[in-house]
N, C-alpha and C positions, 0 to 999 in steps of 0.2 A: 516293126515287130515288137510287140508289148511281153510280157510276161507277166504269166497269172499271178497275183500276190492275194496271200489273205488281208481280209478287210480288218479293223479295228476298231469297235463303237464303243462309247465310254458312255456312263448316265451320271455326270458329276454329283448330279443330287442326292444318289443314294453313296457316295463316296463316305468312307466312313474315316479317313486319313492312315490306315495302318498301315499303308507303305508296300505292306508285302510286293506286288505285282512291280513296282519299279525297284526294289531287291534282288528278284529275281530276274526281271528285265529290263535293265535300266534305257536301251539302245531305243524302245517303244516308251514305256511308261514314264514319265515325269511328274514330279510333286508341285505345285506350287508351294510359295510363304506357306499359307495354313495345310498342307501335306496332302491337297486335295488331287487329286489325278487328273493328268492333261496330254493329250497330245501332238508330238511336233508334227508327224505324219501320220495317215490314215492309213497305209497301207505298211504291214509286216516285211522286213526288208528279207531278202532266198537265205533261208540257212539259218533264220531266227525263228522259225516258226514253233517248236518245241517249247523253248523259252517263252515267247508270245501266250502260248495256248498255255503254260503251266500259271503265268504272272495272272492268267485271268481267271484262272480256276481257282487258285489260294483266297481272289476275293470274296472274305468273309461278306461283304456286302452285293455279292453278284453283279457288280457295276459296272465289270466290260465281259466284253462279248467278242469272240474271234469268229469270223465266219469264212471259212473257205472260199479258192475263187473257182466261179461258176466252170463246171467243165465246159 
């Protein structure tokens, strides 16, 4: 039995380093050295989703993306 989890896509390139999204999320989001954003996992762990979907909306550079799981 799986469990649907939201997906998490990041486009480093357009990463602009403000941090915001791993401020708010730190359990998804991480910085590297230069505060560029990276991912441990790909998928949003049950119960962070609010978080998840707030961390990617603050980014000023649009650079991740939360997308639901498919019903």
């Amino acid at each position: 039995m799986s469990e649907k989890l939201h997906k998490v896509t990041i486009d480093r390139s357009r990463c602009c380093g403000y941090g915001l999204c791993a401020a708010i999320c730190p359990d998804v989001y991480k910085l590297d050295a230069d505060g560029i954003v990276y991912l441990e996992i790909d998928f949003v762990p049950a119960g962070m989703e609010e978080a998840a979907i707030e961390g990617a909306a603050v980014c000023p550079a649009e650079a991740i993306h939360v997308t639901p799981p498919m019903p």
